[in-house]
C-alpha positions in Angstrom: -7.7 34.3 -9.6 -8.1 30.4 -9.9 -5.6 27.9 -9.4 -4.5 25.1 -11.8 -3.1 22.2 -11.9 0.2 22.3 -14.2 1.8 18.7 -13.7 1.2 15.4 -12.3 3.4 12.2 -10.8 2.8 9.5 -9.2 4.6 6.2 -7.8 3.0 2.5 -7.8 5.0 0.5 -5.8 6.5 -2.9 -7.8 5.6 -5.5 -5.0 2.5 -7.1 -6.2 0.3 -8.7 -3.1 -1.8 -10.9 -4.5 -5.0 -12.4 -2.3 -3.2 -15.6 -2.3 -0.7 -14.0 -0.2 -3.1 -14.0 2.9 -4.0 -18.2 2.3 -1.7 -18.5 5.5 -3.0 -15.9 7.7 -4.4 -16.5 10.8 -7.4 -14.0 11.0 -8.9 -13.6 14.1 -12.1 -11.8 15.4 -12.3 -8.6 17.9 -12.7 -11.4 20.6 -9.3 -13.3 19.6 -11.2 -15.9 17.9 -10.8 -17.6 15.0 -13.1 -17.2 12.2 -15.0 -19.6 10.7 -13.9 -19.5 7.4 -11.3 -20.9 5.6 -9.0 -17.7 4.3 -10.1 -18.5 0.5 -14.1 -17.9 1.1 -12.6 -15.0 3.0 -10.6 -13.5 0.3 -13.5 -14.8 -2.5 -15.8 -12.5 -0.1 -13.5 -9.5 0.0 -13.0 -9.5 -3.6 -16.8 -9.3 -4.1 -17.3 -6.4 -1.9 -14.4 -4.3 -2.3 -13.5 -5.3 -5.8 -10.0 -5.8 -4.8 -7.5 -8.6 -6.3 -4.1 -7.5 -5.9 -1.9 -4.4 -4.0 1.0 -2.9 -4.4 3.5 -3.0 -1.0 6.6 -0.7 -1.0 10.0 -2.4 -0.7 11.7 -2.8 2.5 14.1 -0.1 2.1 11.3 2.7 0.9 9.0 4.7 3.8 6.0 7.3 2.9 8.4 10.2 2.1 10.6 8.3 -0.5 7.5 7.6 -2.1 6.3 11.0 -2.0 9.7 12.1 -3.4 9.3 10.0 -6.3 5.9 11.4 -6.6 6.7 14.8 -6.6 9.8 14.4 -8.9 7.6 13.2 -11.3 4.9 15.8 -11.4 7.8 18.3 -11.4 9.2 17.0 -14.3 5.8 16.9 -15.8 5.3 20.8 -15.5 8.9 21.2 -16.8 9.1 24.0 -13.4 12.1 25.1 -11.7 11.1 23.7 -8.1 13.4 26.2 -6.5 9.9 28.2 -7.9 7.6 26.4 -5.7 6.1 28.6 -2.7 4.5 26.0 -0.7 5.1 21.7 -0.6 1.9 20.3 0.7 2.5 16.5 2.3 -0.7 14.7 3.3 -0.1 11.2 4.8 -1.3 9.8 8.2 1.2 7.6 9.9 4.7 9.5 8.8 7.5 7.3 7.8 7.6 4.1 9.5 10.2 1.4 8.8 9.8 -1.8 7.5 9.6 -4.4 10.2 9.4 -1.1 12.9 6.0 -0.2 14.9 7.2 3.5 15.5 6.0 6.2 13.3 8.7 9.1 12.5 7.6 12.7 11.7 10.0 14.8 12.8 11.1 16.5 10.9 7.8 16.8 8.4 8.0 14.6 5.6 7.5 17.7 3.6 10.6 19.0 5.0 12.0 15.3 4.0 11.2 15.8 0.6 12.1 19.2 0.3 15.6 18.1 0.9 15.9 14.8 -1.4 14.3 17.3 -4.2 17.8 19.8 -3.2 15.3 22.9 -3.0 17.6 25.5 -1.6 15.0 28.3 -1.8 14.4 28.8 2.2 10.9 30.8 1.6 9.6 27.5 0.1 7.7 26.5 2.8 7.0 22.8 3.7 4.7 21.4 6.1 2.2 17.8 6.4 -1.2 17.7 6.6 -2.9 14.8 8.6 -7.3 14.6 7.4 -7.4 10.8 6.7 -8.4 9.3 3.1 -9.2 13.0 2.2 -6.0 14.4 3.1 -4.8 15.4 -0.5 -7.9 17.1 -1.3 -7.5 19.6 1.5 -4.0 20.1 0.5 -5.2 21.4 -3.0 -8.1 23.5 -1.1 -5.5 24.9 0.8 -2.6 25.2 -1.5 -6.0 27.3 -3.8 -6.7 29.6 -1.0 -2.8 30.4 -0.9 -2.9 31.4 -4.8 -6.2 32.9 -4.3 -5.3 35.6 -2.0 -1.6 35.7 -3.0 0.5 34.0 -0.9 1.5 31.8 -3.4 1.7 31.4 -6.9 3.0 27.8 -6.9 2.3 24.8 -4.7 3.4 21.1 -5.1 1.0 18.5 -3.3 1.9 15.2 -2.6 -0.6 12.4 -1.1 1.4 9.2 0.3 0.7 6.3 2.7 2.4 3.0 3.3 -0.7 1.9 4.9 0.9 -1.8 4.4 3.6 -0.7 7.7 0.2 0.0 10.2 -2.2 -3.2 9.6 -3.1 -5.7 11.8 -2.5 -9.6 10.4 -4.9 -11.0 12.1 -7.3 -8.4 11.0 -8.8 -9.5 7.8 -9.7 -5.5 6.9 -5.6 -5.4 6.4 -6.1 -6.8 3.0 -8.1 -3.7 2.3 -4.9 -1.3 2.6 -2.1 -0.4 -0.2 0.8 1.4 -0.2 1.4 4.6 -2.6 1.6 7.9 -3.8 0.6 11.1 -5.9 1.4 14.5 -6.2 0.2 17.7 -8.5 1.8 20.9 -9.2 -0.9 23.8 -8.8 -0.1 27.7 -10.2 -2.0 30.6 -10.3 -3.7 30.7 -13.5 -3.2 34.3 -14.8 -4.0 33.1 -19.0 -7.2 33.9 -20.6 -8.3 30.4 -20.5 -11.3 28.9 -18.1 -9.7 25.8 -16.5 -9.0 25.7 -12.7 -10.9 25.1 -9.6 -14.6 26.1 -9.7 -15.7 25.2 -5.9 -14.7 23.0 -3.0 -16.1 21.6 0.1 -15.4 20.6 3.4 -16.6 18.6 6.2 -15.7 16.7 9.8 -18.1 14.8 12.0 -16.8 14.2 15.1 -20.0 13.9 17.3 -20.5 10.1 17.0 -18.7 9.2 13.7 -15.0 10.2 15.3 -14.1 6.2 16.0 -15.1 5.0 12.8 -11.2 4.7 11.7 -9.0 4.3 14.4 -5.8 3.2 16.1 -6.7 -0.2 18.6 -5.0 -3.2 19.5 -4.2 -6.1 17.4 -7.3 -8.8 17.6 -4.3 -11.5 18.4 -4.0 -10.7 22.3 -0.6 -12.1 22.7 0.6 -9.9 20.1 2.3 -7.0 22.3 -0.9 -4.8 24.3 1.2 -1.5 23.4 1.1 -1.9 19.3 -1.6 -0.2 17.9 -3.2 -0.8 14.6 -5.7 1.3 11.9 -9.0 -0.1 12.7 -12.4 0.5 11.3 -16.2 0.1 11.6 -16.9 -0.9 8.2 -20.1 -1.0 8.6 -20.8 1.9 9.9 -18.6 3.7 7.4 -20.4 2.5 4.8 -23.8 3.7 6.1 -22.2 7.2 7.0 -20.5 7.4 3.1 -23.9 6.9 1.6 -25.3 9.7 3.5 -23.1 12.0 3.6 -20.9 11.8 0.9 -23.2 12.4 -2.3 -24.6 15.1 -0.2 -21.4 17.0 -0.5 -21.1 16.4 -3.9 -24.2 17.7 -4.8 -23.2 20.9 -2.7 -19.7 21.5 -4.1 -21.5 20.8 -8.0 -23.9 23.4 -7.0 -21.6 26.2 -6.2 -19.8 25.5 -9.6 -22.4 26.9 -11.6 -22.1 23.4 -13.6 -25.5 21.1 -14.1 -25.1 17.3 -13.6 -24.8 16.3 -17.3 -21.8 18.9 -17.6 -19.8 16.7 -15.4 -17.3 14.7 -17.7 -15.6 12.4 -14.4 -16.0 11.8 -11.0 -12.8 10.8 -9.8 -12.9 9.6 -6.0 -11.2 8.1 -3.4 -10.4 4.4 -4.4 -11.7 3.0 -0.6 -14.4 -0.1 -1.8 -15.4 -0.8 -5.0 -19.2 -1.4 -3.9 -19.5 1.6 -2.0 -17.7 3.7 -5.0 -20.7 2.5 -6.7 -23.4 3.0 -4.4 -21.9 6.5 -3.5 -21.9 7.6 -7.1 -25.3 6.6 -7.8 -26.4 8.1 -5.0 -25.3 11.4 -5.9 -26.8 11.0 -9.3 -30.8 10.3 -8.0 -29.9 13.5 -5.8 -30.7 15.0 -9.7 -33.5 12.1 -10.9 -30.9 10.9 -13.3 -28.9 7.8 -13.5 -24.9 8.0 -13.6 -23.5 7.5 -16.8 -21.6 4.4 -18.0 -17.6 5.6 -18.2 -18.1 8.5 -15.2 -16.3 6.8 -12.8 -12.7 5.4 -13.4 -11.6 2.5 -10.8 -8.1 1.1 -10.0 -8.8 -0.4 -6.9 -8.9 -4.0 -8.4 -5.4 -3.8 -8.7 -3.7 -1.1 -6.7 -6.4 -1.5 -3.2 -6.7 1.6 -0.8 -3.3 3.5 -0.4 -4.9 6.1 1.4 -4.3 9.7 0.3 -2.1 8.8 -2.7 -5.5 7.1 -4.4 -7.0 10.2 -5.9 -3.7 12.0 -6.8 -2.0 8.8 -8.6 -5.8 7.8 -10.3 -5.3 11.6 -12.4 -1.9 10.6 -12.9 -2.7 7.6 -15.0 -5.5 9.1 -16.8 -3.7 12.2 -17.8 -0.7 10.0 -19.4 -3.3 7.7 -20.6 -2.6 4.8 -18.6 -6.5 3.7 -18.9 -7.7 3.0 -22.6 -10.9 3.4 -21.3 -10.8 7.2 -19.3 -9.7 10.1 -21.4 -9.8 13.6 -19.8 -9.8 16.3 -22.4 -9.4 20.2 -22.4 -12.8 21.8 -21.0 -13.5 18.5 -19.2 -15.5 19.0 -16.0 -14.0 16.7 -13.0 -15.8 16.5 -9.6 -12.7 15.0 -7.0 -14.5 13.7 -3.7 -13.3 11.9 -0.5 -14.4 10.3 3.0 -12.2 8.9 5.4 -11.0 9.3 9.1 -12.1 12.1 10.8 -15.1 11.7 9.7 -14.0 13.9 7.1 -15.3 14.4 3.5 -14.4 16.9 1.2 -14.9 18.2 -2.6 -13.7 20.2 -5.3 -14.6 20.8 -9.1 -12.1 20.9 -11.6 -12.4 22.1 -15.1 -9.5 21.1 -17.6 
C-alpha cells in the first residue's frame, strides 16, 4: 500500500514587503550596536545571498491557522473529497497563532483542531493534531500521515504547512528580512489503483548534540526592547556549513532506497530557506553521483515569496501543479525528490513519483 497525493492548496498572502520596506530600520548587532552599513548595501547584500526581493506578510486580522484554513480548503476542493472523509488533519507550524501587534503565541486548542472547525468537519473520528519539526515540519506530516495509510489507520489524511513567521522576528535583527508568512496543504489517500505513483522512500534525521541552537528563541539585539520578548534567532553561518553536509547526504540516502538512479529524478523540490545555499545543497547532492545537476531540476520562489517556514514546500507543488511557473511542469510518471533542514537540527526526505 502507497500513499498518494490527491489534491493541493495553498495561500500567498497579498501584502507585498518589498526590501525598501526595511530602508528605515534600525539594525543592530548581538552587542546592541549599530552596524556599519547603511540599510541599502544591507539589503543589496541580502538579496545576493539569499536571492530574496520581496515577501508576502499576512494581514492584520489573519494568524497561522486562518491561513492554513485557506490552505486546506483549497486542496480539498482540489481533490473534489468529502472532508467529513478525511481520517487524520496534520498541522505543522512552529509558533501557533499569534496576533498581530501581540508577542504571545496561542495553541490551545491545536490549530488542527482550529481548522477542523472553520472547515465544519462534524466527523468526531477525524482526528486533528499539530506537529512542531522546524522548516521540515510538513514533510514529517506526509511521512507520518504515509505510515497511517500504510498500516491502515487511515486511508485519508489532509496536511497543512503554515507560519506567520512575519509575527516572531526581531527588527533590529537584519536576518528578519529573511522570514515570510504562508501556507500549503496536500490531501494524501491510500492508493489502491493499478497505477505506480505514490511515495517510494523517506528519511529522517535530528542533530541535537551541538547543532540544537542553530535556530532558536533569544532576546531582541535592541536591549531596551522588553528582556522577556523572545525572538527566532539563527547561526547562519553555521547552518549553512551544517546544510551542505548533511543535507545532500540525506538525499542521496532517501534516492537510494527508491530504487530510482540520479538521472530518473525529474525535480527536486526543497525547502525555499536561501537561494545560495538551495544551490550549493543541490549541487552537492549531484557530485555525491559524479554528475552535474541539470538546468530546470530545481524550481525557486524565494525571490519573491522569502522563507515562510513549513508552508514553502507545500505551496511551491501548489503552483507547479496549477501551472503557476511557465518554466516547471510536473507530468504523470515524474520522479520528485521533497527535502528539508531547519530547526532541530532536523532534515528529512521523501520521493514522490507522479
Amino acid at each position: 500500500m502507497k500513499s498518494k497525493i490527491i489534491g493541493v492548496g495553498n495561500y500567498i498572502p497579498s501584502e507585498t514587503i518589498t526590501n525598501l520596506f526595511f530602508d528605515k530600520h534600525i539594525f543592530l548587532n548581538e552587542q546592541g550596536e549599530n552596524l556599519k552599513e547603511e540599510n541599502s548595501v544591507i539589503t543589496s547584500k541580502l538579496k545576493k545571498i539569499t536571492g530574496i526581493e520581496e515577501r508576502r506578510y499576512a494581514s492584520n486580522d489573519q494568524v497561522t491557522s486562518d491561513l492554513g484554513f485557506i490552505a486546506a480548503k483549497n486542496a480539498i476542493e482540489n481533490s473534489k473529497i468529502d472532508p467529513e472523509t478525511l481520517d487524520y488533519i496534520i498541522f505543522a507550524h512552529n509558533f501557533g497563532d499569534i496576533k498581530s501587534g501581540t508577542i504571545q503565541s496561542d495553541a490551545v486548542p491545536s490549530l488542527a483542531s482550529r481548522v477542523k472547525h472553520l472547515l465544519q468537519i462534524k466527523n468526531n473520528f477525524c482526528v486533528g493534531y499539530d506537529l512542531l519539526f522546524g522548516c521540515p515540519g510538513w514533510i514529517e506530516g506526509v511521512i507520518q500521515a504515509n505510515a497511517f495509510i500504510k498500516s491502515g489507520i487511515a486511508k485519508r489524511c489532509l496536511v497543512i504547512g503554515a507560519e506567520t513567521l512575519s509575527r516572531v522576528t526581531d527588527p533590529h535583527d537584519r536576518d528578519s528580512m529573511i522570514y515570510a508568512d504562508g501556507a500549503g496543504a496536500v490531501i494524501l489517500e491510500a492508493n489502491e489503483d493499478d497505477d505506480d505513483s505514490g511515495i517510494k522512500s523517506h528519511v529522517s534525521a535530528s542533530f541535537t548534540l551541538k547543532e540544537k541552537d542553530f535556530l532558536n528563541f533569544g532576546k531582541s539585539y535592541n536591549n531596551d526592547n522588553c528582556q522577556d520578548t523572545r525572538y527566532i534567532k539563527m547561526d547562519g553561518r553555521k547552518i549553512y556549513e551544517f546544510a551542505l553536509i548533511n543535507v545532500p547526504e540525506a538525499m542521496k540516502k532517501c534516492l537510494d532506497q527508491s530504487g530510482y538512479s540520479i538521472d530518473q529524478l525529474d525535480k527536486i523540490i526543497i525547502h525555499q530557506a536561501n537561494e545560495k545555499m538551495d544551490e550549493a545543497i543541490v549541487n552537492r547532492f549531484y557530485q555525491l553521483y559524479d554528475t552535474p545537476p541539470p538546468a530546470d531540476i530545481m524550481p525557486m520562489v524565494i525571490s519573491k515569496l522569502g522563507n515562510s517556514s513549513v508552508a514553502t514546500i507545500p505551496s511551491l507543488l501548489t503552483m507547479i501543479l496549477n501551472n503557476e511557473l511557465p518554466s516547471h511542469t510536473i507530468k504523470k510518471d515524474d520522479i520528485v525528490l521533497f527535502a528539508s533542514v531547519g530547526a532541530g537540527m532536523n532534515i528529512n526526505a521523501f520521493v514522490y513519483k507522479f
